[in-house]
N, C-alpha and C positions, 0 to 999 in steps of 0.2 A: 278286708280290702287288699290286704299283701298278696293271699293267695290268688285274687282275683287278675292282680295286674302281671304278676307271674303266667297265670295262664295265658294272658295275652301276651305276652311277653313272649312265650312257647308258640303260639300259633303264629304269631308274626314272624319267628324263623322259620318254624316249619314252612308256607306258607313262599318266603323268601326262597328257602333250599328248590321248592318246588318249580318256582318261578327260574332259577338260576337253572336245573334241569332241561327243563320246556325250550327255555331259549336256546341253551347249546344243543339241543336236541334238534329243535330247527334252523339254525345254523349249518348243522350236520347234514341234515338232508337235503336240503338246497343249494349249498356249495357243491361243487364240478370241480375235479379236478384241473382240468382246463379249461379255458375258458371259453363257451359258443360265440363267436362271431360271424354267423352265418348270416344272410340278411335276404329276406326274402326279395323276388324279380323285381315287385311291385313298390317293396321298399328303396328301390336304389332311386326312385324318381321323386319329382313334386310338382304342384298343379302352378303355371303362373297364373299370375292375374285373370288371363283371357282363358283359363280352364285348359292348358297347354303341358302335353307331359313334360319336365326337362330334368335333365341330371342333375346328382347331387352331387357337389363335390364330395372331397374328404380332406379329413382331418394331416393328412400327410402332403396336402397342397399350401403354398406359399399360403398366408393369411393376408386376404383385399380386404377388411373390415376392422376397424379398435376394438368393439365389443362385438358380441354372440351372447346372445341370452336364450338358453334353453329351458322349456319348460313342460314336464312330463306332465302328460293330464288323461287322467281315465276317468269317466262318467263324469267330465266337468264345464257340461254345457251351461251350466248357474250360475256355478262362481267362476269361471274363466272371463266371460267379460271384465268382471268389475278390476279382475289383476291387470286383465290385457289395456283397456282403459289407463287406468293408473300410470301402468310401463310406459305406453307411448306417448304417453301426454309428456313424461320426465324427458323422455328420450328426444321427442320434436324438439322439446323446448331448447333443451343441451344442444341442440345442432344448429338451432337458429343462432344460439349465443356464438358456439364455434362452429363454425360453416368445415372445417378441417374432422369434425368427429364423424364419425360412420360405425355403424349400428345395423345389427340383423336378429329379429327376433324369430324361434324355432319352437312352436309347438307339435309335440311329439305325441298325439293320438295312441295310447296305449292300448288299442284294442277296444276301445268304447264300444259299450252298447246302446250309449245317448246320439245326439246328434253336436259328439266334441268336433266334431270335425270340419264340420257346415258351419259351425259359429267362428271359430278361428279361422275358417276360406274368407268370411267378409271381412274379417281386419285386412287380410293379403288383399283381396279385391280393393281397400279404402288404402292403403299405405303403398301399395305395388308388392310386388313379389321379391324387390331385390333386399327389401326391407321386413316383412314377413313371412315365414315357409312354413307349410304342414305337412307333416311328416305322420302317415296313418301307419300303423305297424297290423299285418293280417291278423295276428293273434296277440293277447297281451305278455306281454314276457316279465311285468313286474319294473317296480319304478327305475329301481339300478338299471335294465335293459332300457328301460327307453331313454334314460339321461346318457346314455351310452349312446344310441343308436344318434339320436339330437348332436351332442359332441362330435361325430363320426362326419358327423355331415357340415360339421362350422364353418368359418371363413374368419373367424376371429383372432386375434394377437391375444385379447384374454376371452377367457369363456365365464359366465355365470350360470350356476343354477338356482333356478326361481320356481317356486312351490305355485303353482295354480290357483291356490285356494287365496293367494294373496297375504298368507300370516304375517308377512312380514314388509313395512312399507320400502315400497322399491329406491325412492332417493336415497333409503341410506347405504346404496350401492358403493356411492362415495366411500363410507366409512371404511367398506372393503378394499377399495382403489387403496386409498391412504398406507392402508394394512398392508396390501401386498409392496405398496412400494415402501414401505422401512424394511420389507424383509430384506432390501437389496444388499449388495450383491447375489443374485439369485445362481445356486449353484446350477449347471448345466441347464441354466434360463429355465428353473422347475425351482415353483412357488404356489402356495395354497393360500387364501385370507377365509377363515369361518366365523360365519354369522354363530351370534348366540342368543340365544334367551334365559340361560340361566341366571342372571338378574329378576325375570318373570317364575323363576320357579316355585315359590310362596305363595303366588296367585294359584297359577295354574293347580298345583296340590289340594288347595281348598277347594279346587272346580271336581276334582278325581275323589273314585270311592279307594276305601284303602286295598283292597286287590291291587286293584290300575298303578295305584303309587308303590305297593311295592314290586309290580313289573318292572315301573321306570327304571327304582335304584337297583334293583337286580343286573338289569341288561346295561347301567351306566359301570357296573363293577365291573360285567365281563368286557366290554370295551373299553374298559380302564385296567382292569389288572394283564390283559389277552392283548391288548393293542396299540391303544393311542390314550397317553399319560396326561401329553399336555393341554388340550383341547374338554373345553368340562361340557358342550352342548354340540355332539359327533354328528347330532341327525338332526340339526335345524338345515334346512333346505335351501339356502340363503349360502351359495360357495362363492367367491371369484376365482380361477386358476388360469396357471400361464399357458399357452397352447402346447408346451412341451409336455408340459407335469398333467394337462388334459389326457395327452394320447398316452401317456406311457401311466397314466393310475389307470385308466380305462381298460388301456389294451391286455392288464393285469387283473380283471375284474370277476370272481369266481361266484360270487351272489347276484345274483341279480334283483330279487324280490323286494322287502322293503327294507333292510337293514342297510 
């Protein structure tokens, strides 16, 4: 039995090594020196309500709205209702409570080949346009590009990013709020709060084959020994940030893909 769990023991580093490899390998090749912010004609507009081209603002304009909630979505004509649902049911709600809150939700069409786009026009068409925007990108550029391009285009004091697929429930936006504000005093008005689910990591492990988990801990070393220390769940989708610390992590942004 010794030499048996030995051998696994050996493949599981190996295995590991390999995985630690692959990532910084892809890493390597999808990072840009600098960063593209180019944005295609098509990209600088959005449909209102009445199907009407109009400009987008940007991220370097005064902020007319308390939140911006962006949400990158490629092929997610399925699951986008049920998130979108959820968001604006919290969001109405929160506004009838405080008539003072204001809210804009930005789904960011990552290039779909479904019809993401057509399903999020009828939120905009049912909520108005000042309250919903679709933002279709010509090609996909990967999830970092389109949480970027969505930001680019906000009106918000703080910005959220919210996962499409809905993983995570949207009222505990709060929990974020809360977070960002004990950060305070926020140095040059730049503050981050991250969602986590490493709490759920026990579950999830048991749902993954042992390849997939040891992807996970591979690529959680290199964004822990390469990066970021303090934070133990980097890629839960689930951000709140302040409009400064939005445009100046962005405007710095060399991956665009899915790390």
């Amino acid at each position: 039995m010794a030499p048996l769990l030995l051998q696994l023991a050996g493949l599981g580093a190996a295995l590991l090594a390999s995985a630690l490899i692959l990532i910084s390998f892809v890493a390597f090749i999808t990072a840009t020196e600098m960063p593209d912010l180019h944005r295609h004609e098509q990209e600088k507009f959005f449909l209102n309500a009445r199907g009407q081209k109009e400009t987008l603002p940007s991220i370097w304009d005064s902020p007319t709205k308390q939140l911006s909630v962006v949400v990158p979505s490629y092929n997610e004509e399925k699951r986008l209702p049920v998130m979108m649902d959820e968001a604006l049911s919290y969001l109405e709600k929160r506004q009838k409570q405080d008539p003072t809150f204001t809210y804009e939700v930005i789904v960011v069409d990552d290039g779909s080949k479904d019809q993401t786009s057509e399903v999020a026009f009828k939120y905009c068409q049912k909520y108005g346009s000042d309250k919903v925007r679709v933002i279709t990108l010509v090609k996909n550029r990967g999830k970092g590009g389109a949480i970027r391009m969505g930001i680019f285009s906000s009106r918000g004091e703080k910005i959220l990013m919210a996962d499409a697929d809905g993983a995570t429930k949207f009222p505990d936006v709060e929990k974020l709020e809360k977070g960002l504000n004990d950060l305070q005093p926020w140095p040059g008005q730049m503050a981050i709060a991250c969602g986590s689910r490493a709490h759920l990591e026990k579950e999830s492990i048991a749902q993954r084959s042992y390849f997939r988990t040891l992807l996970m801990y591979g690529f959680h070393f290199l964004v822990w020994f390469l990066c970021v220390k303090g934070i133990r769940d980097t890629q839960c989708g689930f951000k709140l940030l302040t409009r400064e610390a939005a445009s100046r992590t962005f405007s710095s942004l060399h991956i665009e893909r899915w790390f």
